[in-house]
C-alpha positions in Angstrom: 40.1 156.4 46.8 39.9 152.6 47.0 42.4 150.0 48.2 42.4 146.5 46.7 44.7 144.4 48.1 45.2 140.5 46.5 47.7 137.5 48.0 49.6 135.8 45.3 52.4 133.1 45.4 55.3 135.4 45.6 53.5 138.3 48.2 50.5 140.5 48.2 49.4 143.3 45.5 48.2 146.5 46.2 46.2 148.4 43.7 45.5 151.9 44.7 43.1 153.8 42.8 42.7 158.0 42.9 39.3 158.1 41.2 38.2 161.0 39.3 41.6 162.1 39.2 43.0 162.0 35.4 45.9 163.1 33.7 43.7 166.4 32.0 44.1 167.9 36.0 46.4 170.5 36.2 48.5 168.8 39.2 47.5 164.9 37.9 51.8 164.3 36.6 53.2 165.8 40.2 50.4 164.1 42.4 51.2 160.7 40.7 54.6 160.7 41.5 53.4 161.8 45.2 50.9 158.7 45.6 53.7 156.5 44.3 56.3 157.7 46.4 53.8 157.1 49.8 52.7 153.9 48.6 55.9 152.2 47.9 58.1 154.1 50.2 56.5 155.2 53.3 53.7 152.5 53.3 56.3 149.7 52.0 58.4 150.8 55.2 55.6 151.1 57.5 54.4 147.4 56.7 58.0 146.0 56.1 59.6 147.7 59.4 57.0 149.1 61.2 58.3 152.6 60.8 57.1 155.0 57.8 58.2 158.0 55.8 55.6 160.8 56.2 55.8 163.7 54.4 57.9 166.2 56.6 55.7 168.8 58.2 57.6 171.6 56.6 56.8 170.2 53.3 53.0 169.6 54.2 50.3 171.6 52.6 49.1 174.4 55.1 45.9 174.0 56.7 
């Protein structure tokens, strides 16, 4: 995974890139929407108020 964050004129961009993962994997349409969701909810939150939105620990994967 690799972040790449750039300042522009009207606020920063972040590009997040999942490599290897492509839409042939089996959970690549569902995992998409996951990233997406952490990156700009929670992360949006956790740099815009200081407080995120992790995933709820009833919802985690089990270890």
């Amino acid at each position: 995974m690799s972040f790449d964050i750039t300042p522009g004129p009207n606020g920063t961009t972040l590009r997040f890139t999942h490599h290897g993962f492509t839409p042939d994997q089996t959970c690549y349409r569902e995992c998409s929407r996951g990233w997406t969701s952490c990156v700009t909810t929670s992360l949006h939150a956790l740099l815009t108020t200081g407080v995120g939105e992790p995933i709820p620990e009833s919802a985690a994967p089990a270890k």
